[in-house]
C-alpha atoms as an extended CHARMM CRD file, in Angstrom:
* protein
*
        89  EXT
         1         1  UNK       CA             -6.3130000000       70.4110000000       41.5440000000  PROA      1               0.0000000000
         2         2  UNK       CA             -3.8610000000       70.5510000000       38.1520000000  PROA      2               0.0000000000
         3         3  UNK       CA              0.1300000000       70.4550000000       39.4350000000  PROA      3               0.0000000000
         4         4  UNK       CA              1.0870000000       70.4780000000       36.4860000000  PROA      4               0.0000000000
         5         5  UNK       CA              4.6400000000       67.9910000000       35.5610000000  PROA      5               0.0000000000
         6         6  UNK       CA              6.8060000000       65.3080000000       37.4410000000  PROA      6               0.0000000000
         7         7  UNK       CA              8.2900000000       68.1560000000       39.3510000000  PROA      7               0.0000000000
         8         8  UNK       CA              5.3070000000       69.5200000000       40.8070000000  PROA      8               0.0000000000
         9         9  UNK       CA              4.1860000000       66.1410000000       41.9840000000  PROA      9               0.0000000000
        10        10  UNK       CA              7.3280000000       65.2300000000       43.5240000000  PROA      10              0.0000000000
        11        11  UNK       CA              6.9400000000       68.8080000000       45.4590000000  PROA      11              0.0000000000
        12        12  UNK       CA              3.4670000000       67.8050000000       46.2240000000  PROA      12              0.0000000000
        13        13  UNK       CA              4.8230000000       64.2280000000       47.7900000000  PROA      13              0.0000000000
        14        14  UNK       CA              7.7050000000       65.7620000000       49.6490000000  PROA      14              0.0000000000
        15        15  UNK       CA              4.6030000000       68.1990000000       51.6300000000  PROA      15              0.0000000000
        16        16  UNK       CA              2.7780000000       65.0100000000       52.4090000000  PROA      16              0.0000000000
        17        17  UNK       CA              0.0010000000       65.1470000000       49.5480000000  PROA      17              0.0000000000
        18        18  UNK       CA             -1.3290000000       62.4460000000       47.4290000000  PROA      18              0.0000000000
        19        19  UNK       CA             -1.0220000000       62.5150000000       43.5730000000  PROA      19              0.0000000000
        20        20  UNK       CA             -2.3140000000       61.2490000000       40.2690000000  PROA      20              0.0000000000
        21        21  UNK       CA             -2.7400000000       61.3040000000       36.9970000000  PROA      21              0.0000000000
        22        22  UNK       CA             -6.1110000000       62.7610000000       34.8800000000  PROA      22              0.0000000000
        23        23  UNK       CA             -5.0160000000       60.4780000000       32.4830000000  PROA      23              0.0000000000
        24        24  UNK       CA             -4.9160000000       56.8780000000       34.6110000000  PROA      24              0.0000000000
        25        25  UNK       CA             -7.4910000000       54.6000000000       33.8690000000  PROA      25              0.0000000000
        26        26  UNK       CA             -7.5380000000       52.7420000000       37.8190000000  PROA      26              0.0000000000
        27        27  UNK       CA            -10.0660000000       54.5140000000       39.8650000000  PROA      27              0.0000000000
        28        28  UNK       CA             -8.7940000000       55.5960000000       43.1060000000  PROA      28              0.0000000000
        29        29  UNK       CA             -5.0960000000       55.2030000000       41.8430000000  PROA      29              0.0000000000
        30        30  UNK       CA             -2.5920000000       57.7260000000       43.6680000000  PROA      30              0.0000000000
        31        31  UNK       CA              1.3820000000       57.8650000000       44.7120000000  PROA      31              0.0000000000
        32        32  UNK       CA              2.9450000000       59.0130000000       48.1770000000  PROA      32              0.0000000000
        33        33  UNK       CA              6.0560000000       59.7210000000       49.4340000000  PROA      33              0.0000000000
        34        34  UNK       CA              6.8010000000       56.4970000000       52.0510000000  PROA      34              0.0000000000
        35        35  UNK       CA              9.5570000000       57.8460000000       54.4690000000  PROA      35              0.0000000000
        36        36  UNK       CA             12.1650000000       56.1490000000       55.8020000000  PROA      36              0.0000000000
        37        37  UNK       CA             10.8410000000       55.9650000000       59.0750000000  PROA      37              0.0000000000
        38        38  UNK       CA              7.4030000000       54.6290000000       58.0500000000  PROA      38              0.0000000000
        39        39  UNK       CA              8.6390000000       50.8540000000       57.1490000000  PROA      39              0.0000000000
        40        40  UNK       CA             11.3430000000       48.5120000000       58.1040000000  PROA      40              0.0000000000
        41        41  UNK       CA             13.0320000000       45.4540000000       57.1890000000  PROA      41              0.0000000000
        42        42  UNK       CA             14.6320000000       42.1120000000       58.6250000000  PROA      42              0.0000000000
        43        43  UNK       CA             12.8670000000       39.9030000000       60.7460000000  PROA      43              0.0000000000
        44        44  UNK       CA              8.9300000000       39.7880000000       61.4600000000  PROA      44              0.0000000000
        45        45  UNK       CA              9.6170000000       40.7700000000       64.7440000000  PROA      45              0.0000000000
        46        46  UNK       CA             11.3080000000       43.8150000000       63.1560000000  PROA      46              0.0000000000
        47        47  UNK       CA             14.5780000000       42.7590000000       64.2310000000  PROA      47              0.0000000000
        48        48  UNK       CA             17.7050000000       43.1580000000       61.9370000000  PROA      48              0.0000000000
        49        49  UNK       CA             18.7400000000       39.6510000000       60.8540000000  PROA      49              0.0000000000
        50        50  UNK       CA             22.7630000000       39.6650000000       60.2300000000  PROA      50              0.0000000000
        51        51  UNK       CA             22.0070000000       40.7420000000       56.5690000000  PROA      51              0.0000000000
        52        52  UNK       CA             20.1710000000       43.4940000000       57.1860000000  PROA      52              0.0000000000
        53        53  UNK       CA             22.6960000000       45.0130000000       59.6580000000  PROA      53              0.0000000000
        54        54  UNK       CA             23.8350000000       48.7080000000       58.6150000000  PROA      54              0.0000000000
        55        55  UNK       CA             21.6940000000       49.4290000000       55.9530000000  PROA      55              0.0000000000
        56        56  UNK       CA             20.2760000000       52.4260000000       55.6230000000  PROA      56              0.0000000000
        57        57  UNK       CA             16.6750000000       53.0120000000       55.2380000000  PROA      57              0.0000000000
        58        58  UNK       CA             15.3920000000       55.3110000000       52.0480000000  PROA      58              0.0000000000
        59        59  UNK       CA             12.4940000000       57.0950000000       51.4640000000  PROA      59              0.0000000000
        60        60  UNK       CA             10.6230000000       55.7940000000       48.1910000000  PROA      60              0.0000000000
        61        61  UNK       CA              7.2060000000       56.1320000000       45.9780000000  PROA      61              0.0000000000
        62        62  UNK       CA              4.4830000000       54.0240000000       46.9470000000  PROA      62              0.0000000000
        63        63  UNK       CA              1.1390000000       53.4170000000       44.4260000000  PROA      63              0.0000000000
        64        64  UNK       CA             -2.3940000000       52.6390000000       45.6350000000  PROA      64              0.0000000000
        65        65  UNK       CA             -3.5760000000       50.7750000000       43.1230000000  PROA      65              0.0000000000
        66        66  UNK       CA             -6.7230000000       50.2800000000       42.1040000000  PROA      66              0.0000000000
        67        67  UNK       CA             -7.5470000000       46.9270000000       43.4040000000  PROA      67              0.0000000000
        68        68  UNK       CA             -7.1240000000       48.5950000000       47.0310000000  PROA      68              0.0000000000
        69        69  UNK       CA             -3.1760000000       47.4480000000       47.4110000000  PROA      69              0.0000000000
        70        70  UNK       CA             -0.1970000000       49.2100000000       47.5980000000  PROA      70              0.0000000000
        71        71  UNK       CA              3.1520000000       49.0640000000       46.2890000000  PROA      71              0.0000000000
        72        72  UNK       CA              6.5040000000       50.5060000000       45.1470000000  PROA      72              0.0000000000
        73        73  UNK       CA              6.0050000000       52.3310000000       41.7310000000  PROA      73              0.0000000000
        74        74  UNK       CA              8.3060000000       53.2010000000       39.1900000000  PROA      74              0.0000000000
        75        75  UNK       CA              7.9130000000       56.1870000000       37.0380000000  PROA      75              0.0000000000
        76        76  UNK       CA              7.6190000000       55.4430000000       33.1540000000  PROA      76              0.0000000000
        77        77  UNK       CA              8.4340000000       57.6730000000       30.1610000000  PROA      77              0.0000000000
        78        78  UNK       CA              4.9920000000       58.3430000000       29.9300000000  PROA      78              0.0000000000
        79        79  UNK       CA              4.4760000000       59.8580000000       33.1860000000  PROA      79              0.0000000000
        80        80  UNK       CA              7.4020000000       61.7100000000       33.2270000000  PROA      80              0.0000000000
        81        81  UNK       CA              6.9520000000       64.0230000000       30.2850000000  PROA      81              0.0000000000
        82        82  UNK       CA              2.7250000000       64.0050000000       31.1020000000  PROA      82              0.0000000000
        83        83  UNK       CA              1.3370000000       67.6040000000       32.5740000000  PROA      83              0.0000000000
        84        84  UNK       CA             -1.6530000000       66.1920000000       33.9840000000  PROA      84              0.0000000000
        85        85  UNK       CA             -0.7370000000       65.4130000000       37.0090000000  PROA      85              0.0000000000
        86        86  UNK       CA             -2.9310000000       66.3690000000       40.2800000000  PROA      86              0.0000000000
        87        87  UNK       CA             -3.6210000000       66.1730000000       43.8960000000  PROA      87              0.0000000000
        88        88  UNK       CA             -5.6200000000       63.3430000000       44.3340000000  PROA      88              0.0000000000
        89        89  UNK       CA             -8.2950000000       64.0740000000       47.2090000000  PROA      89              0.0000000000
């Protein structure tokens, strides 16, 4: 389903939903919005270690990519000014 431009993906991320672009090569490619209480940081325990103490945890973009991982992603010029974005299924 077309969303149209940057703005209507972000929308779509904020509800929870899955995008992409038509025109990505990578099969099975899509973003989501990781919230701040989904992760943490410090320790492997998940303890804060002493530099981790008061930092604030932020929301930010995550990419499947197309060799099954995941990771932060970074918008490009590209895909900002691109109107084919979509809800990836």
């Amino acid at each position: 389903m077309s969303i149209g431009d940057i703005g209507g993906a972000v929308e779509a991320m904020r509800k929870g939903q899955k995008v992409r672009r038509a025109g990505w090569n990578g099969k099975g490619m899509w973003l989501e919005l990781v919230p701040a209480d989904m992760w943490e940081h410090g320790s492997s325990d998940g303890s804060m270690d002493a530099n981790h103490v008061g930092v604030r945890l932020l929301p930010w973009t995550g990419m499947k990519t197309a060799d099954n991982g995941f990771v932060p992603w970074l918008c490009s010029q590209t895909d900002l000014l691109a109107t084919d974005w979509e809800l990836a299924e």
